[in-house]
N, C-alpha and C positions, 0 to 999 in steps of 0.2 A: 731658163731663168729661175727654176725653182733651187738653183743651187747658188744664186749667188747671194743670200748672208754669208757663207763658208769662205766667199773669197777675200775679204780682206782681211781674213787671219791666212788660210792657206796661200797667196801669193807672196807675202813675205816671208813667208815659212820655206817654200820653197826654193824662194831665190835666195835666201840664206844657204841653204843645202848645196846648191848648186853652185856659189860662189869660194865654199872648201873643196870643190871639186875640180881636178882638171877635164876642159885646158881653162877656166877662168882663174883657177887658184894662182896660178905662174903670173898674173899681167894684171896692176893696177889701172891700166888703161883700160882694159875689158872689165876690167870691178863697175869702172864709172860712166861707160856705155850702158852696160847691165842693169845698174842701180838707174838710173835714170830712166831706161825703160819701163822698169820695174814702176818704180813710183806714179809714171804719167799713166800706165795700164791699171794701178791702184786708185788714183782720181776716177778715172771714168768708170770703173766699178763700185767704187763708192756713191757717185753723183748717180749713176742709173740705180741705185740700192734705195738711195734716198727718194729718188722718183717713185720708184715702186712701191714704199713702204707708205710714203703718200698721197699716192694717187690710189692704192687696193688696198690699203689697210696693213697693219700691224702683219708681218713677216715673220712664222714659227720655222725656224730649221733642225730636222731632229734627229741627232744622230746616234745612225747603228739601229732607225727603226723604234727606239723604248720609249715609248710616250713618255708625259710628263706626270707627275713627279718624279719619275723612277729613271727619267732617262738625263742624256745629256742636252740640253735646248738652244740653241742659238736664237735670240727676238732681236730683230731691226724692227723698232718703230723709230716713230720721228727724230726723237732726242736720239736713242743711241744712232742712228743712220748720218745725224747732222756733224754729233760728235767724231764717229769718221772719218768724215771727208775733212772735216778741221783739222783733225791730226795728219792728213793724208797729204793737204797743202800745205803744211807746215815743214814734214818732212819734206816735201820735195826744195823747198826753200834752203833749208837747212842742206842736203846731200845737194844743191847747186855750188852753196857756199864750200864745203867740203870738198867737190873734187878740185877745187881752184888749188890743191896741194894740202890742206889738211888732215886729210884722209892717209896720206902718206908718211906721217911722223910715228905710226907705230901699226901694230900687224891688226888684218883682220877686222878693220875700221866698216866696211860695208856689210859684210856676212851680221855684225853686231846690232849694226845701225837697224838691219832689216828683222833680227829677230826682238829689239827694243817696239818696233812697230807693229808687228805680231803680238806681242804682249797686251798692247797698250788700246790696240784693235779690238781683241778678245775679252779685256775689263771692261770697253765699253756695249757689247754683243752677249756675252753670255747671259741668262734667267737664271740661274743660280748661284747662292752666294760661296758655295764651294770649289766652285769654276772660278769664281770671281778670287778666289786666292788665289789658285791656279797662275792664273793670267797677271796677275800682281807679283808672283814671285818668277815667269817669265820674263816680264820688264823690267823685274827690278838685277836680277843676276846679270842683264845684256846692258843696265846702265852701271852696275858696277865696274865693268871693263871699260863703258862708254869713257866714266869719269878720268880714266885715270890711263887712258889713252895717250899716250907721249909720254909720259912720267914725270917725274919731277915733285921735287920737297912736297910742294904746296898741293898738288893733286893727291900723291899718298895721304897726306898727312889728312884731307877734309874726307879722301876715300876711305879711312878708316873710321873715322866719326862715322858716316854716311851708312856702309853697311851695319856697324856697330846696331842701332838707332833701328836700321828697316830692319836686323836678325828679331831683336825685340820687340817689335811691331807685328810679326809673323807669328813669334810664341802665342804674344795679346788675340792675334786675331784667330788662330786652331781655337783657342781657348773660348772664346767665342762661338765658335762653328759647334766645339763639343755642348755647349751649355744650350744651344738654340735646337742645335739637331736631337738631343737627350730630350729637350720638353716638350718641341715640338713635332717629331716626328719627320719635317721634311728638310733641305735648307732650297727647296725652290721657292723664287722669288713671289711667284702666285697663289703658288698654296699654302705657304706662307701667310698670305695675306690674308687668304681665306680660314685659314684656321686660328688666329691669335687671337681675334672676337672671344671665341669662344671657351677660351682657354680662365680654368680657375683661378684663384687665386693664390697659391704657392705657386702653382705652372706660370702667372705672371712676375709674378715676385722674380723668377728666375730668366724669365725672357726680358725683362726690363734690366738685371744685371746683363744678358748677351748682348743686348741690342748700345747699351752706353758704350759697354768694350768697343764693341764695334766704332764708336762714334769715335775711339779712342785712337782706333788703327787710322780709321780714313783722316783723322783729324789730322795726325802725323803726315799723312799722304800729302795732303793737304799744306802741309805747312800753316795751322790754325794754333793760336796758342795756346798755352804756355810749348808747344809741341813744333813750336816754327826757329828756335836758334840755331838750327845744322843749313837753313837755304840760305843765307846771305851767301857767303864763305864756300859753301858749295858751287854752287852753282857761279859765282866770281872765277873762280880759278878753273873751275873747266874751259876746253878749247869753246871757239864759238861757236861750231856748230850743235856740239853737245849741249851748251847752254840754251840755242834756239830752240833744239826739239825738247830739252828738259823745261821750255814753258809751258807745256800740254801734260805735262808729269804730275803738278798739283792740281789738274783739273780733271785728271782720274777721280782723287780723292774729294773735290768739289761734286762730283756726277756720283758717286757710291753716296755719299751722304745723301744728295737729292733722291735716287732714286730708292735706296730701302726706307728713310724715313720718309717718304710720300708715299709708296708703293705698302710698305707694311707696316707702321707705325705711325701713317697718315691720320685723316680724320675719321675714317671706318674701322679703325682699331678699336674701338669702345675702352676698356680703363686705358691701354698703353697706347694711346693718342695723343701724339707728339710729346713723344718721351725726351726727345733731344731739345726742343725749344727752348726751355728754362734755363738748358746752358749754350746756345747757341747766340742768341742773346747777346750774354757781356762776353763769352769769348770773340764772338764776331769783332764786336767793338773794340776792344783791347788789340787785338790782330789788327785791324783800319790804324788804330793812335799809334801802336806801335812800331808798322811798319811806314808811317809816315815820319817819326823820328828817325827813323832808318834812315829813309831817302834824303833830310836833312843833316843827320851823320855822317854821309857818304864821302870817304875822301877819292877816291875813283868811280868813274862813270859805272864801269861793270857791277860795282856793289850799288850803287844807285837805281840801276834796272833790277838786280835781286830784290831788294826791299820795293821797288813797285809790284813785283809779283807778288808780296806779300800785302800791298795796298788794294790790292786785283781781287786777293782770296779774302780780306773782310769783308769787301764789298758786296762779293758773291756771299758770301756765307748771312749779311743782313737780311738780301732777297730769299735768301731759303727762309730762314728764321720767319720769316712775314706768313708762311702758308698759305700762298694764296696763289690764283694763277697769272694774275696779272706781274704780280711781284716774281715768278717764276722765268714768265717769257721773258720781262727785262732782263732776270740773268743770264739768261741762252741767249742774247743778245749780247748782252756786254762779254759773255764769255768769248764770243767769237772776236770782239772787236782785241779783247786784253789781249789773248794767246797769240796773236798773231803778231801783233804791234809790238808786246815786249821781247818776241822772237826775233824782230828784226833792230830791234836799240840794241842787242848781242849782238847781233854782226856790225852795225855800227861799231860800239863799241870797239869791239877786234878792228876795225880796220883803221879807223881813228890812233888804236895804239899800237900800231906796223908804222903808224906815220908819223910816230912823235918821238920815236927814238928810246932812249932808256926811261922816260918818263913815263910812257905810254900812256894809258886814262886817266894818272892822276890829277889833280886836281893842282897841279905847277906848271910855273912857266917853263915851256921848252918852244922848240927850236918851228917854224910854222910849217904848218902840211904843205905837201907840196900837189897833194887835188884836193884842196881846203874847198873849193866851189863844190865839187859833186858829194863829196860827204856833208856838208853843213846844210846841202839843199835837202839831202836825204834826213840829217838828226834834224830839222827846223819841221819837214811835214811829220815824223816820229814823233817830235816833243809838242807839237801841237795837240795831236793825235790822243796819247798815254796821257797829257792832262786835262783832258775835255775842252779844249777849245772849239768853239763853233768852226766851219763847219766840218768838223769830221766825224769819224764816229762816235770817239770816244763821248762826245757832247752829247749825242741822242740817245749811247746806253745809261749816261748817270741821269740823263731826265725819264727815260723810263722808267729805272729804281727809282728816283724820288717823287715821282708820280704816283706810284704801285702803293707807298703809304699811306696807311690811314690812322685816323685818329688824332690827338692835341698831341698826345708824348711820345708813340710812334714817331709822329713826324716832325717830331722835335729831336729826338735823338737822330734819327736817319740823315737827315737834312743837314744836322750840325758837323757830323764825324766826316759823312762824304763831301762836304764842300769845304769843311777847315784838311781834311785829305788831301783833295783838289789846291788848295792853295799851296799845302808845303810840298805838294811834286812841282807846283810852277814855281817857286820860289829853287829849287833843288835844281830843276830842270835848265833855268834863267844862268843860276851859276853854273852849271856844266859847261852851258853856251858860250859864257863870255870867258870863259878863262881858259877852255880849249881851244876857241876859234882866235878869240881877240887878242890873247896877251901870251906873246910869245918874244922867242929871245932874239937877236940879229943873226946867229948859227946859220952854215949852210944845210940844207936838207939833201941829204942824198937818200933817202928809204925808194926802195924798187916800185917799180908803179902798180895799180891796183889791175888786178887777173877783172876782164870782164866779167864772168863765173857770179864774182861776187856782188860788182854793181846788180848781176840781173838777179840774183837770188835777195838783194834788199827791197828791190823795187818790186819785185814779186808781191812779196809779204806786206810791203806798204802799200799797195795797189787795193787791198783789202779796204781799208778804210773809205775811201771816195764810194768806193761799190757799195758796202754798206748802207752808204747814206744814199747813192740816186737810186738803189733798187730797196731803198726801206722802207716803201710800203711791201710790198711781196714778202721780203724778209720776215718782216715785225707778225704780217701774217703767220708766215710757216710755226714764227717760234711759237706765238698762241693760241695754235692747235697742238705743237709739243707738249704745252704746258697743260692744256685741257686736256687732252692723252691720257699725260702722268697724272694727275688728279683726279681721273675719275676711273678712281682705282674698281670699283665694281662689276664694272664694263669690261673693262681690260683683262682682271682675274677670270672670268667668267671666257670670255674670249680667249685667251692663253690655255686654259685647264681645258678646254674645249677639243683643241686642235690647231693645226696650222698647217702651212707647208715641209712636207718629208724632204 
């Protein structure tokens, strides 16, 4: 057991390797036996990771032996262990969808798939923020192929914005590593933490410019504005299953902003104590308005789900903004509920527009589905869901965030942005419904019927929700000792710098 932090970067690593190799390279059919092994063996290593880190504490993995600072660290505590296995059901949801014939419209779909979750594994596991590029530019090279998988106008064309955007992101953030690692001497996350207290003032002067950059990179990540106009459009024109697991892509960059600015530039930072707040603030806000004009914009459902991901990460990015633990666990609450939910309105979506002929998700009259019942049951518990209607989840995480507020103007701002949010996803949401389902033409419908695969990979992902809510006492538990965890950075530094498991 002492080795399984390692495994949910090392098993997709491997069965990536394994799947350019023969005899699997020759047979998509053995890709999606494999893949699917793969993933259900990555749940249970996840879920017993998360047990562990739980149940015994905060999990050091250190590899090649070199202690910390000096070495390489792998830490499963609660949040990164939770984060996980979220990404770990999500993928498996996504690669169900996928083998229903997705997978098979361009080369190397699996091997990519599994090194995108290796990446994305690794940003959320690594203790240092040098790793943490590392692991950021492994997800992000396995989602440039991801995007642009089958080819076509529309995929080149956002896949060139896309890399363009993360190459410059990458510059921003070395650039950062050099200006952090130069003043401070380490880029581990702990000692780190432990050293910026102490640091003078031109040494701050310059750690307050690395740590903004930085806000700049994950912001991007993040899709946070003015740094959010590449996700509508992106993420639309990918296939769906690319789109399902790119819902876990911005919540990288949501979890790097939580965890260096709580972790190092928290409230034990003394002057450079919450350096990023003053602009988290109104970009949070701005990001909510804005990505809820979106979702009222939207002339197709697919861009409709893009801009909720964008309604998702203001949301998230308020509850950081509040610094507080209460405010905290609601995000690790609602994160689980967002990333799941808008994972599966993408495969909605796609299947919705298999069924409507040339018109596909937009927002016109075409010809009626012909399993208008099993999809409309599926988008009716989805669009409940994504705009917080009782009782699913989505209700219980925006009343934890607005709960978590305090104060007259706090909770005047918080309260106003996410409930006038909430209305224009149900307003947005309302028309999806009635002009997809209800207002179609007399045309015959001949589109081929739906691969099981994919009913079970929506129901998968929507099953999340009901769960949330009958096991949300336990849940709401777990996240508020995550969030006590991450906040009581003293405890934690001291414990990490200390030692852990080899």
């Amino acid at each position: 057991m002492q080795h399984l932090p390692i495994f949910p970067i090392l098993i997709p690593m491997l069965a990536a390797v394994f799947m350019l190799l023969p005899p699997l390279s020759n047979s998509i059919n053995r890709h999606r036996v494999f893949a699917i092994a793969v993933m259900i063996l990555l749940i249970i290593s996840s879920a017993l990771l998360l047990l562990t880190s739980h149940e015994q504490g905060t999990q050091m993995y250190i590899l090649g032996g070199w202690q910390p600072p000096f070495g390489i660290a792998l830490i499963a505590d609660r949040l990164s262990t939770m984060m996980v296995l979220l990404t770990s059901v999500l993928a498996l949801g996504a690669l169900l969808y996928a083998c229903a014939g997705d997978d098979n419209e361009g080369m190397y779909f699996h091997p990519l798939f599994m090194f995108q979750i290796m990446g994305i594994n690794g940003a959320f596991l690594t203790g240092d923020i040098f790793n943490l590029f590392v692991f950021f530019e492994v997800l992000l090279i396995a989602s440039y192929a991801l995007l642009i998988h089958g080819g076509g106008k529309q995929k080149t064309k956002a896949n060139v914005h896309y890399v363009i955007l993360n190459l410059v992101a990458s510059s921003v953030f070395l650039f950062a590593l050099g200006i952090l690692y130069g003043t401070i001497g380490s880029l581990n996350i702990a000692d780190m933490a432990s050293k910026v207290r102490l640091l003078g003032d031109q040494e701050q002067a310059l750690v307050k410019s690395g740590g903004l950059l930085l806000l700049v990179v994950f912001g991007l990540k993040a899709a946070m504005l003015p740094l959010n106009f590449w996700l509508p459009k992106t993420y639309a024109v990918a296939s769906a299953p690319v789109a399902a697991l790119f819902a876990i892509m911005t919540k990288v960059g949501v979890y790097s902003i939580l965890r260096i600015h709580t972790v190092i530039f928290g409230e034990d930072a003394g002057a450079l104590a919450g350096i990023a707040i003053p602009w988290l603030w109104p970009l949070a806000i701005l990001t909510l308005i804005i990505g809820a004009i979106g979702v009222l914009a939207s002339p197709s459902l697919r861009l409709t789900v893009a801009n909720l991901v964008l309604v998702s990460v203001g949301t998230l990015i308020i509850a950081i903004a509040m610094q507080r633990e209460a405010a905290t666990a609601a995000a690790l609450y609602y994160m689980m509920h967002t990333t799941l939910v808008t994972g599966a309105l993408f495969l909605i979506a796609d299947l919705i527009s298999k069924q409507r002929g040339k018109a596909e998700d937009r927002y016109v009259v075409a010809r009626q589905m012909t399993h208008s019942k099993i999809i409309g049951i599926t988008f009716f518990i989805a669009a409940l869901t994504v705009v917080g209607l009782p009782p699913f989840s989505g209700f219980l995480g925006k009343v934890l965030i607005l709960q978590s507020a305090q104060g007259l103007t706090e909770s005047a701002w918080v309260w106003s942005v996410v409930l006038l949010a909430g209305v224009a996803s149900l307003i947005a949401i309302s028309r999806a419904g009635t002009t997809l389902f209800w207002r179609h033409s007399n045309g015959s419908n001949d589109s081929d019927p739906i691969h099981p695969l994919k009913i079970i990979a929506v129901v998968l992902l929507l099953s999340a929700s009901p769960l949330l809510v009958i096991f949300g006492g336990p849940v709401t538990d777990f996240t508020n000792l995550a969030a006590s965890q991450l906040h009581d950075t003293t405890q934690s530094v001291d414990a990490l710098l200390i030692g852990g498991n080899k």
